[in-house]
FIVEX-826663 format. One line per 10 residues: for each residue x, y, z of C-alpha. Coordinates in steps of 0.5 Angstrom, whole numbers, m for minus. Each point is the difference from the previous one (the first is absolute). Layout:
% residues N
X,Y,Z; ... $
This chain:
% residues 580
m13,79,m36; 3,m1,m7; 7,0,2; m1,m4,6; m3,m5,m5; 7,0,m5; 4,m1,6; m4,m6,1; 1,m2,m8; 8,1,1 $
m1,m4,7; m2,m6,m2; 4,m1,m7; 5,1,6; m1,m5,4; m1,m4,m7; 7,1,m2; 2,m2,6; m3,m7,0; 1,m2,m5 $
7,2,0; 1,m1,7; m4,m6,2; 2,m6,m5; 8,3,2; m2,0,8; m2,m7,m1; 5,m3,m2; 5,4,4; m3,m3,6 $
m1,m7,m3; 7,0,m1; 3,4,7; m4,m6,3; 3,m6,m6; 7,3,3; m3,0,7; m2,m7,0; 6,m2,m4; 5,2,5 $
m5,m3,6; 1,m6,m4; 8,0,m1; 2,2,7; m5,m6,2; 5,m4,m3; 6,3,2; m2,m1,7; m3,m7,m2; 7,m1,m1 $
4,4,6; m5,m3,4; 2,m8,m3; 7,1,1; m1,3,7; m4,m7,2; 7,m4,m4; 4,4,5; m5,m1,6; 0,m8,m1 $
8,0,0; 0,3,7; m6,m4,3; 3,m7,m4; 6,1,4; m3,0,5; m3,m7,m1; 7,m2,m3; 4,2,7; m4,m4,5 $
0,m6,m5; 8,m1,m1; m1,2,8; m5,m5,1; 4,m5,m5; 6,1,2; 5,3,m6; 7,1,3; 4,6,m1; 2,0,m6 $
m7,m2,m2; 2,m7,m2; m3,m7,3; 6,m3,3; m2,m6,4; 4,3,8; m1,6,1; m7,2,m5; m3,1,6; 2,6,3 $
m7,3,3; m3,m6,2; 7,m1,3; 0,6,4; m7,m1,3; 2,m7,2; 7,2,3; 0,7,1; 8,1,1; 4,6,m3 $
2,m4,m6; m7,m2,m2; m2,7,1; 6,3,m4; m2,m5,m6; m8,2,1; 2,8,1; 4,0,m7; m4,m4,m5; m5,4,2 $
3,7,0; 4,m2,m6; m7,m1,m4; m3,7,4; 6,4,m4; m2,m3,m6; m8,3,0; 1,7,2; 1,0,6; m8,0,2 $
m1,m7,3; 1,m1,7; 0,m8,3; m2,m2,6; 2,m7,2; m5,m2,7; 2,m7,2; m5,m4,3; 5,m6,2; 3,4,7 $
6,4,m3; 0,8,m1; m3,3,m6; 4,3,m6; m1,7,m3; 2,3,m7; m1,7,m1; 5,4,m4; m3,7,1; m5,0,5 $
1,m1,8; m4,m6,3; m3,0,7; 3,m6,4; m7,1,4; m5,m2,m4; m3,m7,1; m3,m2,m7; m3,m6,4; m5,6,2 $
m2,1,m6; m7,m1,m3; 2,m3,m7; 5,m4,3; m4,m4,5; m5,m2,m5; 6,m2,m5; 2,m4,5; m7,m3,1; m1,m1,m7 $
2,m5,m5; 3,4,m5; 8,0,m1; m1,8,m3; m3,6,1; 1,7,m4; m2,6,5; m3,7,m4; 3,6,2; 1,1,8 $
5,4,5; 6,m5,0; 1,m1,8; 6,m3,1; 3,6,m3; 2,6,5; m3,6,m5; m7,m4,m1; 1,0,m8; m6,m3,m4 $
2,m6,m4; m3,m6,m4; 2,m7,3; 0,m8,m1; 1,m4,4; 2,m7,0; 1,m7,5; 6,m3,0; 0,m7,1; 5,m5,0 $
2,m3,m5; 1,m7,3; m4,m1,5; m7,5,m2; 1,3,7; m2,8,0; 7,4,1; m2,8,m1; m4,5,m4; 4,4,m4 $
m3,7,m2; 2,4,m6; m2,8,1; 0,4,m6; 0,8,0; m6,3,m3; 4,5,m2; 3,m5,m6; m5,2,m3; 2,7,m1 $
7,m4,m2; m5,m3,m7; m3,7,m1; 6,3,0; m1,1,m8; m7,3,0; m1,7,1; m1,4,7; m6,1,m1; m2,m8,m3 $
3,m2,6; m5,3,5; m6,m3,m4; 3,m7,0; m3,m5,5; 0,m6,2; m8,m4,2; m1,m7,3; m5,m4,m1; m4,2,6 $
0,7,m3; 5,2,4; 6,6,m1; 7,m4,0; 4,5,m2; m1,8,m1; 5,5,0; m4,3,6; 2,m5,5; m7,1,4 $
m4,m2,m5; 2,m7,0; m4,m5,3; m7,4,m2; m5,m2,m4; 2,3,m7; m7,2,m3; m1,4,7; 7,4,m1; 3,1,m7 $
m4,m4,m6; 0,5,m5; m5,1,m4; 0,m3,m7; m4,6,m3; 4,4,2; 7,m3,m1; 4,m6,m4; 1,m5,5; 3,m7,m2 $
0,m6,4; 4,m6,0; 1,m6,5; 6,m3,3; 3,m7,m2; 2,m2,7; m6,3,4; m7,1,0; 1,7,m1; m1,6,m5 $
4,5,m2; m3,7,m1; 3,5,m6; m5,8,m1; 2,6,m4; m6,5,1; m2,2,m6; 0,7,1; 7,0,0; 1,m5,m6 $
m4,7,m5; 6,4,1; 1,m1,m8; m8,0,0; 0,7,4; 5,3,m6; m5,m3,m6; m5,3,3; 3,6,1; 2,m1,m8 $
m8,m1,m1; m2,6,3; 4,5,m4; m3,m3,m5; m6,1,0; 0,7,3; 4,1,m7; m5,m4,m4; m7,4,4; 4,7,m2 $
1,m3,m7; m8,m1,0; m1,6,3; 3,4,m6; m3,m4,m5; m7,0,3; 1,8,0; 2,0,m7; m7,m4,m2; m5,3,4 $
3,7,m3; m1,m3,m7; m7,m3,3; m3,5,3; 2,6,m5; m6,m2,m6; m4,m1,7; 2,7,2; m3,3,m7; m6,m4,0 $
m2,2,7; 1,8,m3; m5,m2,m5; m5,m4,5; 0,7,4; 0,5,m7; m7,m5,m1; m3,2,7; 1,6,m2; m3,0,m6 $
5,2,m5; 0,m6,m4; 5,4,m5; 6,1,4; 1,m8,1; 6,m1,m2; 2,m7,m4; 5,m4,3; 5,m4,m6; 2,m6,5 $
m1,m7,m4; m2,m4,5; m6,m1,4; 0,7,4; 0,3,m8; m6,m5,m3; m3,2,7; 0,7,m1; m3,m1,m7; m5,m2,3 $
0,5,5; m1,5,m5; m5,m4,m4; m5,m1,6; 1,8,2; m4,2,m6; m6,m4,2; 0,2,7; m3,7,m1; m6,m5,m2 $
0,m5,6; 0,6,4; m6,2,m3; m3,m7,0; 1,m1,7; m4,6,1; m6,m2,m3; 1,m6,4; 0,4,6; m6,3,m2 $
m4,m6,m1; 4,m3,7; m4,6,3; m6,m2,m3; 0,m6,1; 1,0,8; m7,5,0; m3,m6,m2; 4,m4,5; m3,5,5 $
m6,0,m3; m2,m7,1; 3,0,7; m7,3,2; m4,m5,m3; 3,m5,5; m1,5,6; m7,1,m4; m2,m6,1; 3,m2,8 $
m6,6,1; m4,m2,m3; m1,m8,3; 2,3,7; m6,4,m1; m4,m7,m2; 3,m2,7; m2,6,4; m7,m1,m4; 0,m8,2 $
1,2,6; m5,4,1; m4,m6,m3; 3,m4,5; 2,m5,m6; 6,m3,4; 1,m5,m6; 1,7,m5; 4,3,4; 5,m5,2 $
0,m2,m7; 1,8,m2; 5,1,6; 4,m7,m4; m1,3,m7; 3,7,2; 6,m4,4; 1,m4,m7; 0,6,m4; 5,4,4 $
4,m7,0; 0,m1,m8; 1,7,m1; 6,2,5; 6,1,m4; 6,0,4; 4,m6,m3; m2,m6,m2; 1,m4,6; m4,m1,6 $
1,m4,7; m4,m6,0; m4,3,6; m3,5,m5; m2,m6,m5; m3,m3,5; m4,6,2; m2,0,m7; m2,m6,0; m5,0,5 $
m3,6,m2; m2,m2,m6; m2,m8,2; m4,5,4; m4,3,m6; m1,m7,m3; m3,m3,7; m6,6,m1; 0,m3,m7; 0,m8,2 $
m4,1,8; 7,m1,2; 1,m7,m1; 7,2,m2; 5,m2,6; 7,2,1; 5,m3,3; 7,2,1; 6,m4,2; 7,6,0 $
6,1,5; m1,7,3; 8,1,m2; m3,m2,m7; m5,6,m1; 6,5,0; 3,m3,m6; m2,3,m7; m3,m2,m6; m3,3,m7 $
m7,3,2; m5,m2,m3; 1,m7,m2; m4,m4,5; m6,3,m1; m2,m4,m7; 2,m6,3; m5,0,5; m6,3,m5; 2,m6,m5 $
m1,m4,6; m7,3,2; m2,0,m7; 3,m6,m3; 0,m4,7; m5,3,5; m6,2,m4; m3,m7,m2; 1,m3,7; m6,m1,4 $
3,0,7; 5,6,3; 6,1,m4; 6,0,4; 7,3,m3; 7,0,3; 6,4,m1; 6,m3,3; 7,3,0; 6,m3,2 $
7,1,m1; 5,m4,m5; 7,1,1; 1,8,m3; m7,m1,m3; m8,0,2; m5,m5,m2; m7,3,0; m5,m4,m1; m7,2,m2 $
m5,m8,2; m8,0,m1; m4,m6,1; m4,1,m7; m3,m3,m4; 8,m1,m3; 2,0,m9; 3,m5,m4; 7,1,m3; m4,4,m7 $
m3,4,4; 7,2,4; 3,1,m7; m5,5,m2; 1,4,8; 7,1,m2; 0,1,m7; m5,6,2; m6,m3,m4; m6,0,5 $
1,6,3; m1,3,m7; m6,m3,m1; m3,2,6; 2,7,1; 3,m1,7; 6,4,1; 7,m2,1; 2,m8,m3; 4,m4,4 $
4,1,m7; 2,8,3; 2,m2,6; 5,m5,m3; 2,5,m4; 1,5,4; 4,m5,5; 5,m1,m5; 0,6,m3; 2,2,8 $
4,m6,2; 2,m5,m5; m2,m6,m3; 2,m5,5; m6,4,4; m9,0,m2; m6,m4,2; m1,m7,m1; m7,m3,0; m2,m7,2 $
m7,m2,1; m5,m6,m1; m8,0,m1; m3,m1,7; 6,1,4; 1,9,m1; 6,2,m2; 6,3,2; 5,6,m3; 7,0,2 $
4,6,m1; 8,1,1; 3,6,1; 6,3,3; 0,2,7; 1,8,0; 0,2,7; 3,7,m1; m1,5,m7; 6,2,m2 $
């Protein structure tokens, strides 16, 4: 047990050292591994803030083009892109008089403008005026089937006023392998007379974009997306994502991931950018590795160095503990002094001071022992007085009963009740069931005095009467109302004892219908004066003591009352349901 009990000393001067050693360190480590953390969330933030801002540059390029080529078709710029007053209007030419060489024209100026864009756009000239159709593709293959006049958007183009329509991403029909495209329409209209000539179509590749993010990263690449207005996918990396609502599919979650939007000049869209942040705390992984090894090398410092101070600690602890075990066995001259100039060393002194006088506390607890034991046979002895006395009333009852004295014995059965009550020693405590028990014997003694003019009236919830109260407080409280209240009356005295229930306490309230007392009279009840005089018992000034003593001072006994009207006492205290 001794040595269990130096493990422990050592124990906790350990685990001191450590924290005071380890903790401060440990809490700066971490602040500063989440410092960095935030800090490299913060700088990639705007890396990718500025990736995605020169992304967005190069996507509205493309989609301005778009927008350019049906404009100089619509305007009519020749091929050599110069306003010449013959000849500046090869497509609207075409689309009036459809011959090889309004044909040739249209067919070259606008493949010359496709070879200067990368070759992603593809034209499709659809001519309302009667001729044949015109279709510029330089690497994609077109369908000669299909009928753009069946088209959905189409008829609503024609049936519209507007001269331009921007369509999102969809498949491209007129090309024969069915890519997906963004297109810009525009009607052509002539020039001089207003009548409408054609729509021209411009269909770019979604796959332009992947020619804009030919700078970003593999892995970048796959998390960039393009959203419309209608929080539809306009492009993904995974073709069958585009066209499905974004927040169903692929929104990454900002907990768990740095995301930058950022929306595009030419359309009502916005471009997507997200890193995990998982994989932005590579470096972060290698810190806290760093911080790890760390703190293992600083617990093993503490750990020597808390070895080190228990050994020095618990060696003068060691030496006092043989000198205590010497002092039990009474060799108090084999103590040894102990030359350690701290608190241990000042101890031992005293140590050894206090062992010379414990022979004489031995000796003196003995003779207490002696007088202890005394005073238990006196104690056993007046144990018999009180069961002397419960013989002897219930030999008055048998007696009366004898007699037929029914008011002696109901009044000596009360009496040994009451006797029985007061004298109980076990706790202080009681269930107000058992108070009001005694109540009602003891007004059962006093109605033989009065000729039973005394009436009780009781109003308490039964769930009340298991709750626990100080024994022996509501007694004096109805004897000051019978003597002080009920006696002088000429007609019945009645008195009510109420309890209810206040939040977490119990109000318990003691009325009478006496005579009542003036505010001097009171002062003299609490202060404990009328009942000295007159040699009544318990005063109202020992309740309140003995409540406060129990519970407080927010708890006790308050009186109001006035002449004539009788008087009520009102008592506060907390509502114990269980005795711990």
């Amino acid at each position: 047990m001794k040595h269990a009990r130096l493990l422990r000393i050592k124990y906790k001067i350990m685990v001191i050292c450590i924290t005071v050693i380890i903790l401060p360190v440990l809490v700066m480590t971490i602040s500063s591994y989440y410092s960095s953390e935030r800090l490299l969330a913060q700088n990639y933030t705007n890396l990718l803030t500025d990736l995605s801002k020169q992304t967005n540059i190069r996507i509205d390029e493309f989609l301005k083009e778009i927008e350019k080529i049906t404009l100089l078709a619509s305007n009519g710029l020749s091929n050599n892109l110069s306003a010449t007053h013959e000849g500046s209007f090869p497509i609207q030419d075409f689309l009036r008089e459809g011959d090889e060489q309004n044909e040739i024209a249209a067919y070259n100026i606008l493949m010359n403008y496709i070879m200067m864009k990368d070759r992603v756009f593809s034209i499709y000239l659809y001519n309302l005026n009667g001729g044949q159709d015109l279709f510029v593709s330089p690497n994609q293959p077109i369908d000669p089937d299909f009928k753009v006049a069946n088209e959905l958007w189409f008829k609503k183009f024609m049936h519209d006023n507007d001269r331009t329509i921007t369509l999102t991403t969809r498949i491209d029909e007129q090309l024969a392998n069915k890519i997906l495209a963004v297109s810009h329409a525009r009607k052509i209209h002539d020039v001089a007379s207003g009548e409408l000539l054609g729509v021209i179509v411009v269909s770019i590749d979604i796959k332009f974009i992947e020619i804009v993010n030919r700078n970003l990263q593999e892995g970048l690449r796959s998390r960039f997306m393009i959203v419309d207005e209608n929080d539809k996918i306009v492009y993904n990396v995974n073709d069958r994502l585009i066209g499905t609502l974004f927040r169903d599919n692929v929104r990454p979650p900002e907990s768990l991931n740095v995301v930058v939007t950022s929306p595009l000049s030419q359309q009502k869209w916005t471009t997507y950018l997200y890193m995990p942040l998982d994989e932005l705390t590579a470096d972060g992984k290698i810190l806290g590795h760093n911080l790890v090894t760390l703190a293992i090398v600083l617990v093993l410092f503490a750990a020597i160095i808390s070895i080190f101070l228990s050994h020095v600690i618990t060696t003068p602890i060691k030496k006092l503990l043989r000198n205590i075990a010497l002092v039990e066995k009474g060799q108090f001259e084999q103590v040894e002094h102990i030359r350690s100039r701290d608190e241990i060393g000042h101890l031992s002194v005293r140590f050894n001071k206090m062992s010379h006088e414990l022979k004489r506390m031995v000796e003196r607890m003995q003779q207490e022992e002696i007088e202890k034991a005394k005073a238990e046979m006196r104690a056993l002895h007046d144990q018999i007085k009180p069961h002397f006395l419960y013989n002897t009333l219930g030999s008055v009852k048998w007696i009366a009963s004898m007699q037929q004295a029914d008011k002696i014995v109901e009044m000596t059965d009360a009496l040994i009740s009451m006797l029985r009550y007061t004298t109980r020693s076990d706790g202080t405590l009681v269930t107000i069931r058992e108070e009001i028990d005694n109540i009602a014997n003891y007004v059962t003694i006093q109605n033989v005095r009065y000729y039973d003019c005394i009436q009780m009236k009781y109003e308490i919830e039964d769930r009340l009467l298991d709750y626990h109260m100080p024994k022996m407080i509501l007694q004096p409280i109805v004897e000051n109302a019978i003597f002080h209240g009920l006696a002088e009356l000429e007609e019945d005295g009645v008195i009510t004892i109420r309890i209810q229930p206040r939040g977490r306490d119990i109000v318990i309230e003691v009325c009478d219908n006496g005579i009542g007392m003036d505010q001097h009279t009171i002062q003299n009840f609490m202060e404990d004066k009328l009942e000295a005089d007159k040699g009544t018992g318990i005063g109202l000034h020992n309740v309140q003591r003995r409540i406060q003593l129990h519970f407080g001072k927010p708890y006790g006994i308050q009186v109001a009352s006035q002449i004539g009207e009788g008087t009520t006492f009102t008592m506060l205290l907390p509502a114990i349901i269980e005795i711990t």
